[in-house]
MITOR-582641 format. One record per residue: x, y, z of N, C-alpha, C, O in turn. Coordinates in steps of 0.2 Angstrom, whole numbers, plus 5000, padded with zeros to 4 digits. Example, Ala and Ser with C-alpha at 12.3 -4.5 7.8 and 13.67 -1.06 7.14 Angstrom:
BEGIN
506649725039506249785039506649845039507149835042/506449895035506849955036506450005039506750065040/
This chain:
BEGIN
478051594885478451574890478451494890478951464891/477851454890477851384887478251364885478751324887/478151394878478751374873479351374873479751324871/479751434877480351454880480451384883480851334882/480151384887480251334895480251274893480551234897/479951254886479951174884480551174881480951124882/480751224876481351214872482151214876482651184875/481951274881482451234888482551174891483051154892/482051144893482051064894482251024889482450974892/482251024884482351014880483350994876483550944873/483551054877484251054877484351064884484951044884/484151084890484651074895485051024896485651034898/484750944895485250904896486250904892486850884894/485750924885486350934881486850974884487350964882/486651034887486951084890487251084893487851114893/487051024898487451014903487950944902488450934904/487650904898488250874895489150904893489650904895/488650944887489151024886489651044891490251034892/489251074894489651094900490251064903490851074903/489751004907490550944908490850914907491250884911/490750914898491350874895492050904894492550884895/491750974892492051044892492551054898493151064898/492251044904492551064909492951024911493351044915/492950954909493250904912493850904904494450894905/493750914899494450944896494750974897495350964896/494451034901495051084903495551074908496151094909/495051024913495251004919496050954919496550944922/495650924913496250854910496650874905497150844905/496650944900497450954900497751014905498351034903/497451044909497951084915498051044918498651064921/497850984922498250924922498850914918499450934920/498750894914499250864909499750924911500050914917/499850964908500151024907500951024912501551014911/500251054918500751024925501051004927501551024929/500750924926501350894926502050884919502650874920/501850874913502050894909502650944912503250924912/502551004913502951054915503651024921504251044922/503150984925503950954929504250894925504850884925/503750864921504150794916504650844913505150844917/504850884908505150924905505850954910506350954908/505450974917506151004922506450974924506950994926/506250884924506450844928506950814921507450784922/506850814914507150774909507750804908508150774904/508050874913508550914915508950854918509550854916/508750814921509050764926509250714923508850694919/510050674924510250614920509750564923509550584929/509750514920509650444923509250394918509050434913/509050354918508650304913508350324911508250374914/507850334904507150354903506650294905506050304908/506850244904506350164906505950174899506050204894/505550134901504750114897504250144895504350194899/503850164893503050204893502750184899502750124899/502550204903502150174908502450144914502250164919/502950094913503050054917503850094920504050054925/504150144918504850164919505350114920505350084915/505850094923506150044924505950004931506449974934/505550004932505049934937505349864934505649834939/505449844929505649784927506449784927506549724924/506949824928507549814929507649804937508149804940/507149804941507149834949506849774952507049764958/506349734948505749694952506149614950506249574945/506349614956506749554957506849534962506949584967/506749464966506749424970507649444972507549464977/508249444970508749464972508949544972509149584968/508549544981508749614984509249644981509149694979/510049614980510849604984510749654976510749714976/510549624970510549644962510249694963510649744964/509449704964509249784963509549834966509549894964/509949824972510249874976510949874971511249934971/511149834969511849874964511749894960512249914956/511049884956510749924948510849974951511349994950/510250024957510150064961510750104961510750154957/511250094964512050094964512350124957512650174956/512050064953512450094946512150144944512550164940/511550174943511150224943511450274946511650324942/511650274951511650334956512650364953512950424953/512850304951513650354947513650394941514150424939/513050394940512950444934513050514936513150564933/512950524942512950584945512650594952512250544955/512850664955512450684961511850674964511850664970/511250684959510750694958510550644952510850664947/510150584952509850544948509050534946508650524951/508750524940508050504941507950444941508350404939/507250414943507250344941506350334941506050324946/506050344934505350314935505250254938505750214938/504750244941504650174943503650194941503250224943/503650164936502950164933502650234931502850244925/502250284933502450344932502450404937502150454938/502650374941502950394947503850414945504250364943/504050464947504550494946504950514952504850564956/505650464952505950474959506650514957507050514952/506750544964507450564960508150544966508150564972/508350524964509150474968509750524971510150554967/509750544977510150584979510950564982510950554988/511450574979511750504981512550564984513050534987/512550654982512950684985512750724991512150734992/513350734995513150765002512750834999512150845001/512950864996512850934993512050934994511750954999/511750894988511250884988510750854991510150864990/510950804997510650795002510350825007509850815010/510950875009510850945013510250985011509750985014/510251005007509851045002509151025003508651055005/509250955002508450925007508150925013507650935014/508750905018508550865022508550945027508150925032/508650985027508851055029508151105027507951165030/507851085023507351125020506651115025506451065027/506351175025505751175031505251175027504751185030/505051165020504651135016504551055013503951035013/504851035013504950985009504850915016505250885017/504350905020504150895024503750835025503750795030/503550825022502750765020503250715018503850715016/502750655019503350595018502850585012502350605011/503250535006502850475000502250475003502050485008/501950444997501250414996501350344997500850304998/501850334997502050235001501850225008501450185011/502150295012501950295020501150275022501050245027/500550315016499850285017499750195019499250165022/500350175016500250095018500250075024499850035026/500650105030500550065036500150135041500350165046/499550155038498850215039498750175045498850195050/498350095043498050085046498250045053497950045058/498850025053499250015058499550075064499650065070/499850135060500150165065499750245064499950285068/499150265059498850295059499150355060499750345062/499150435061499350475061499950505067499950555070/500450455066500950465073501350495069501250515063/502150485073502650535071502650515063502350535058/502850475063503150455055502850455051503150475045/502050445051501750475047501450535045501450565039/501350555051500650645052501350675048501850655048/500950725046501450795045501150875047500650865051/501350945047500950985047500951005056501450975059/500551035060500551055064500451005069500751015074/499950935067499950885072500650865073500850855078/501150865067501850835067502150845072502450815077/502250935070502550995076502350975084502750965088/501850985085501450975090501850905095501850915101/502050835092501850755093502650775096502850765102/502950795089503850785088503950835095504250805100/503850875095504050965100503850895108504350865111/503150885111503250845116503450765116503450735121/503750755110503750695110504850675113505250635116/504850715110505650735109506150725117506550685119/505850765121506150725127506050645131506550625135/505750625131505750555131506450515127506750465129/506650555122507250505121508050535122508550525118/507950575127508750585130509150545133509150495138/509650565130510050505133510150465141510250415142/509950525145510050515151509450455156509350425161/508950475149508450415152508550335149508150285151/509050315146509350275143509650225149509750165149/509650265154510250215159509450195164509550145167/509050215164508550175168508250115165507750085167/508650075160508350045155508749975156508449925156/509449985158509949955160510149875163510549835163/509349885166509449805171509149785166509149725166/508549815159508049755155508749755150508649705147/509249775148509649775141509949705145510049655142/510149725151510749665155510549615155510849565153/509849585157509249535156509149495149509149435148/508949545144508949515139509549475136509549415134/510049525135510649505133510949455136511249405133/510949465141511049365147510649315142510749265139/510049345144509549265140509649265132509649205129/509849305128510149305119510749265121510949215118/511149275127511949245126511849155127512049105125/511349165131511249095135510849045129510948975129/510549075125510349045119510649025114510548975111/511249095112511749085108512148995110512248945106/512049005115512748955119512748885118513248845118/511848855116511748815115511748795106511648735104/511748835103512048845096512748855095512848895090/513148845098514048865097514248795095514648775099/514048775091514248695089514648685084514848635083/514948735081515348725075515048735068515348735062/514248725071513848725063513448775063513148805068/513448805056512948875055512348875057512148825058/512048935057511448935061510949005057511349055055/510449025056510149075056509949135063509449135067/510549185064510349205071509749265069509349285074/509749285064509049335064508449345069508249385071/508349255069507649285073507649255079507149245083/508449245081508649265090508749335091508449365096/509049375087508949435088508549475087508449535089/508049445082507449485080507049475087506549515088/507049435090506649395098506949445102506449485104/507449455103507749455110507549555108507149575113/507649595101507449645100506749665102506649725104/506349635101505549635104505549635111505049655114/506049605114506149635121506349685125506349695131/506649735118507349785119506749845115506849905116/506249845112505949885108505349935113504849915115/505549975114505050035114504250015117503850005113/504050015120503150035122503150075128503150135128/502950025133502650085137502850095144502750045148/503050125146503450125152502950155159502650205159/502950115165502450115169502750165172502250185176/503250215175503150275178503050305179502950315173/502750375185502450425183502650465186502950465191/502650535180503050575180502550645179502050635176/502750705182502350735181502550805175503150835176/502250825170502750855163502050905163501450915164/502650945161502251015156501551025151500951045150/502050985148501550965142500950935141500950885145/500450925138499850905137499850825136499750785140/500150815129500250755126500950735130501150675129/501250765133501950745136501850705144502250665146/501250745148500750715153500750645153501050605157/500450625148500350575148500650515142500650455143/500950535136501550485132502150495137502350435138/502450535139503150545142503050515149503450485151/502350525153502450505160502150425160502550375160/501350415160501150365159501250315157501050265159/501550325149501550275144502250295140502250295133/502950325143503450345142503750305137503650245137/504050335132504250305125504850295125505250345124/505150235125505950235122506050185115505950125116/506250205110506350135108506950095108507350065104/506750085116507250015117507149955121507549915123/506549965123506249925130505649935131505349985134/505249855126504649855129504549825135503949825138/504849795138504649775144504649825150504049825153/505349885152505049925155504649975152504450015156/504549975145504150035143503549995144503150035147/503349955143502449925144502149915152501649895154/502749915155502749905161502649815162502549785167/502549795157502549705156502949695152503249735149/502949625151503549595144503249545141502949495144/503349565134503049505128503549435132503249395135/503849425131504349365133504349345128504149285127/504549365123504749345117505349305115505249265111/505949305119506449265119506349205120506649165117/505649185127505549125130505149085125505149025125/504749115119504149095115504049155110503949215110/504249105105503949155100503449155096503349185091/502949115098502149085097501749135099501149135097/502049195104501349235105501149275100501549295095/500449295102499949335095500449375096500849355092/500549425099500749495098501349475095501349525090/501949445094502449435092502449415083502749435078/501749375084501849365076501149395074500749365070/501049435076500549515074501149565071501149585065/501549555075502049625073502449585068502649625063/502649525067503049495061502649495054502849505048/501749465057501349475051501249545047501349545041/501249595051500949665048501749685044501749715039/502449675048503149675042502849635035502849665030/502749585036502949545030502449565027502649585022/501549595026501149635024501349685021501249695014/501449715026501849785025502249785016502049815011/503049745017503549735011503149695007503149725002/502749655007502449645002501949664997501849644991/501549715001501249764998501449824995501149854990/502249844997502549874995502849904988502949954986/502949824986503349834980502749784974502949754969/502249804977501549774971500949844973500649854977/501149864966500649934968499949924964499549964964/499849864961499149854961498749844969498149854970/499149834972498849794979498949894984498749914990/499249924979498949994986498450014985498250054990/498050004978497250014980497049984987497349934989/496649994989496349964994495649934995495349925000/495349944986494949904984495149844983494849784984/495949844979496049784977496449744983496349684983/496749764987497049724992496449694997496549645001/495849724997495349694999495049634996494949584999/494849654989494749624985495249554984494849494983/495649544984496349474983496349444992496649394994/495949484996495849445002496449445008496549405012/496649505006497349515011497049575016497349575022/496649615015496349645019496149605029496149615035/495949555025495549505030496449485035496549515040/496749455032497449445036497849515039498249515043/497649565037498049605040497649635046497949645052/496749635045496349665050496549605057496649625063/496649535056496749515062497349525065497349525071/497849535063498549555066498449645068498849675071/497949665068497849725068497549745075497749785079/497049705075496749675080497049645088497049665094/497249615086497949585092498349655096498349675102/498649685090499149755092498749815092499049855096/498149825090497849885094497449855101497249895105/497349805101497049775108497549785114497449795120/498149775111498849775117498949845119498949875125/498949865112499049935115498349985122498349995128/498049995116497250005120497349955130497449995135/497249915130497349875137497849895142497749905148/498449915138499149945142498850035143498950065149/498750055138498450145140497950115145498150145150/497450075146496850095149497050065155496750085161/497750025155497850025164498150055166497950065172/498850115162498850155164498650205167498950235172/498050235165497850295166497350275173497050315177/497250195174496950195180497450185185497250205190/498050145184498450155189498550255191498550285197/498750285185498850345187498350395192498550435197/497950385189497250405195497150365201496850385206/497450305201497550305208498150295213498250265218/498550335208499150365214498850425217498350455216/499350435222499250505229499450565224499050615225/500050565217500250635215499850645209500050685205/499150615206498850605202498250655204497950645209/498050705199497550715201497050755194497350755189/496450775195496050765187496250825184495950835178/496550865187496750925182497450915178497650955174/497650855178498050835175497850795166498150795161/497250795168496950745162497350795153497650845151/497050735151497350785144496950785138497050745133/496350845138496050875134496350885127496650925125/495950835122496250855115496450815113496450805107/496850765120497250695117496950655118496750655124/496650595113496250545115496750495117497350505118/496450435118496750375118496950345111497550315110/496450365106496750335097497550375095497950345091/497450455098498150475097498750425100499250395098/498550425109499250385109499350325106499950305105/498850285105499050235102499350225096499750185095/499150285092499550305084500450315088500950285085/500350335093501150355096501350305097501950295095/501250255100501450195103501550145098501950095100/501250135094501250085088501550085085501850035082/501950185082502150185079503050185082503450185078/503250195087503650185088503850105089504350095092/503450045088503449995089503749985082504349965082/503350005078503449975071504449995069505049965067/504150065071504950115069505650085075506250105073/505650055079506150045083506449955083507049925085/505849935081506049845083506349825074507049825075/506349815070506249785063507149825063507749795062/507149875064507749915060508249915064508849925062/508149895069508749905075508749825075509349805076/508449775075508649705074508949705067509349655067/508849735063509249705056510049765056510449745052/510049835060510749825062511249775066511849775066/510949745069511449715075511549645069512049635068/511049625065511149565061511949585055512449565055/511749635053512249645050512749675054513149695049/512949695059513549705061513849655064514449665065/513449575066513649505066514149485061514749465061/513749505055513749455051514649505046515149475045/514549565046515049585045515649585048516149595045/515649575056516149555061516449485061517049475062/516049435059516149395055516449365050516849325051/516349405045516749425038517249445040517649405037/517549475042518049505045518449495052518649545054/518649435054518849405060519749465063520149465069/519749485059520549545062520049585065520049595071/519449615062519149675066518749655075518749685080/518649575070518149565079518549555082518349525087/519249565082519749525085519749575090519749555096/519849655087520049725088519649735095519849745101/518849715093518449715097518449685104518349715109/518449615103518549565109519049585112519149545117/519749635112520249645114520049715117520349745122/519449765115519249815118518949795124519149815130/518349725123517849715127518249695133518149715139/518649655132519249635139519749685143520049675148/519549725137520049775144519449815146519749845151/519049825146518349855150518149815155518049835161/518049745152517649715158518449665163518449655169/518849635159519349605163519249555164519449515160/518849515170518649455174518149475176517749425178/517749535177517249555179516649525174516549555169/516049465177515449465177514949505179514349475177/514949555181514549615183514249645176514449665170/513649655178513049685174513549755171513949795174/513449765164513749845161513349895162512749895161/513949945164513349985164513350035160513650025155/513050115161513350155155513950175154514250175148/514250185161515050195159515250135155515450165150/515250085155515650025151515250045143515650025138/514750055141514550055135514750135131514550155126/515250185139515450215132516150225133516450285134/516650155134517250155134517050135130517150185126/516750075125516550035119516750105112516250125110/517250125110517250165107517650115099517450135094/518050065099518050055092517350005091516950015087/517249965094516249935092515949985092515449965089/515850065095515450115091515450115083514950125080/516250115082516450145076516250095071516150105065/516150025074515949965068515249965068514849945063/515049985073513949985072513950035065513650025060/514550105068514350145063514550115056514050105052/515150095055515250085048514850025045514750005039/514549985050513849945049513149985044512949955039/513150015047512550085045512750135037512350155033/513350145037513550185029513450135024513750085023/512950145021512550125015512850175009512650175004/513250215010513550275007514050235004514450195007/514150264997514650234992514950314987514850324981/515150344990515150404988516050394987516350394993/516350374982517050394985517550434987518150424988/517050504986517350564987517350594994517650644996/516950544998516850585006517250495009517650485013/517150435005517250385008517750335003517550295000/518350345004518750324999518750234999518750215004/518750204995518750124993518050114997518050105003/517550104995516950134997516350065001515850055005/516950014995516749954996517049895003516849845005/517349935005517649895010517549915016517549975018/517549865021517249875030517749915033518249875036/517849955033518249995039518150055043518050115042/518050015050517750075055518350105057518150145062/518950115056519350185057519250235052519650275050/518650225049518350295045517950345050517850395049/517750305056517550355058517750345066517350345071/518550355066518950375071518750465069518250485065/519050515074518850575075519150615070518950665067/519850575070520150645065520050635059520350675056/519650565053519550535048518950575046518950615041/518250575053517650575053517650675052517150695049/518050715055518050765054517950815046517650865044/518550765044518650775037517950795031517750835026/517650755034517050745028516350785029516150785035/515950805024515550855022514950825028514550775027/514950855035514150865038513650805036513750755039/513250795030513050775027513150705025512750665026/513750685022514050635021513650575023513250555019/513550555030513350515033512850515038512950525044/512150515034511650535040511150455040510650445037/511450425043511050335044510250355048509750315047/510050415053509650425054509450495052509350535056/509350495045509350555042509450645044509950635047/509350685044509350755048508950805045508650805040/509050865049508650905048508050905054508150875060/507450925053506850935056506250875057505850865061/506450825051506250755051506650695053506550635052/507450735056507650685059507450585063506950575061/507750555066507550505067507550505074508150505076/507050515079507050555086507350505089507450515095/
């Protein structure tokens, strides 16, 4: 038995070498395999093949946006369905309504990219991120808060703000150009989503308290926080360039995938610049919840069987953050380019300012929602602002600004899908 027992110590090591070199080949080519087997399904699909390794990354990675977005473009005419490596990661370009549908309609296909891990530590498991049953859960109470009818309680912060955007404007009408981005990108951070101090008494668990205490629109943090960044007056506050910092972060991490390691982005010392912007915006948040919930306790219709077990304070923050992130950046770079296209186009603005006068007339009076839904052809130009679609089979001359594309009897015409600027289906844009 000795001898047994030595001669087993003996090779055990090798055994177990054995074992896991063994196991880790098998492990590495049913890997391969697998994937292999979609490389093969997907080589079904037209589009570039690119480089070894790198796909076509270096026809893409370019300081002129305006370029890769018409390489992009020219990719996407080869067909309905296009592929495009980007290193060996493999995307596929959906540029037909048919095949859009297909997607955006499917109750599986649910999970966002592995890109969305980049803003984890900012907006952590909120709508845009989570998937899965927290998703269902967030979206299902999260959903009433942005009906339209709550839209008109908002009405005296949109009249306010937009008074102080014109009166600023007024001082730049000089005849000489100007960059208005980041008047609008200002006056938007006044117009964006946080937390709304009413109390409202809801069904719901997480609806208790996001929907009543800390009520989400994304269009007004000033009545949603129940305070205002005053951003229009000063653009120097932390929070304002917290939230500009963690964008430019953001895009720039984005399109350098050595840096979504998070060794390495630690490592080159970008970590340390993001944790302080981090900082600043979960502080805001976090202080705004914690007045909340003590103002709510101490109203008369508050009382502690209301509280909401299950939800912490980390969850709504992930909620409120993330509709920070999702509503300010995208809805300022619409109004930018519907400027700037109105602009290019002086027949159209012309259309417009001739709508705008017969609405309001001589009248200085605050608008209200009736007046913003006679606005019916500046509807149609926000819309034709938003079609990034170059299909010319749903949108004929595809290149050209024309918002009687989506006059009623135009807009009917064309495939459902055609035009989803806030995409559709179950992952809709709430």
């Amino acid at each position: 038995m000795a001898w047994l027992r030595e001669q087993m110590m003996l090779y055990l090591p090798n055994l177990v070498t054995y074992i896991s070199f063994t196991a880790f080949i098998v492990l590495s080519l049913t890997l391969f395999f697998k994937r292999q087997q979609k490389v093969w399904m997907m080589d079904k699909i037209p589009g570039p093949r690119g480089l070894p390794l790198l796909g076509s990354v270096l026809d893409l990675s370019m300081d002129d946006m305006c370029e890769a977005f018409a390489r992009i473009v020219k990719i996407c005419k080869i067909g309905p369905v296009t592929k495009l490596w980007i290193y060996i990661s493999l995307n596929c370009l959906l540029s037909g309504a048919e095949g859009v549908q297909s997607l955006l309609t499917s109750q599986e296909n649910l999970d966002k990219s592995a890109i969305y891990n980049l803003v984890h530590p900012w907006l952590g498991q909120g709508l845009l991120t989570s998937t899965g049953s927290r998703w269902q859960t967030h979206r299902k109470l999260l959903t009433p808060a942005f009906h339209f009818k709550i839209l008109e309680e908002f009405m005296g912060v949109f009249n306010s703000q937009g008074n102080k955007l014109v009166q600023k404007l007024h001082k730049k009408a000089d005849g000489q150009p100007f960059d208005i981005f980041s008047d609008i990108t200002l006056c938007d951070n006044n117009n964006v989503v946080v937390i709304k101090g009413e109390l409202r008494t809801l069904t719901h668990i997480l609806g208790r308290f996001v929907l009543g205490t800390i009520q989400y629109t994304c269009l007004s943090s000033e009545s949603a926080m129940g305070r205002s960044v005053n951003a229009q007056d000063s653009d120097q506050s932390d929070f304002i360039k917290a939230v500009f910092g963690m964008g430019r972060i953001f895009r720039y991490r984005k399109f350098r995938p050595w840096l979504h390691s998070d060794f390495m982005f630690w490592l080159l010392g970008y970590a340390k610049q993001m944790d302080a912007h981090l900082k600043v915006l979960h502080d805001m948040s976090y202080s705004t919840i914690k007045e909340r919930r003590k103002a709510r306790l101490n109203t008369n219709t508050a009382h502690h069987d209301q509280e909401t077990p299950g939800i912490t304070d980390e969850d709504i923050r992930q909620e409120v953050d993330t509709f920070l992130f999702a509503g300010h950046d995208t809805t300022a770079s619409a109004i930018n380019w519907a400027l700037y296209l109105l602009g290019h186009h002086p027949e159209i603005q012309a259309r417009v300012q001739e709508e705008l006068d017969g609405i309001f007339e001589d009248s200085d009076g605050p608008v209200t929602m009736a007046d913003l839904r006679e606005m019916k052809y500046l509807e149609n130009c926000i819309k034709e602002t938003l079609s990034l679609h170059r299909d010319p089979k749903q949108f004929p001359d595809p290149e050209k600004f024309d918002p009687d594309r989506f006059l009623p009897e135009n807009a009917r015409k064309r495939h459902p899908f055609a035009y989803v600027p806030f995409s559709a289906g179950p992952r809709n844009c709430i």
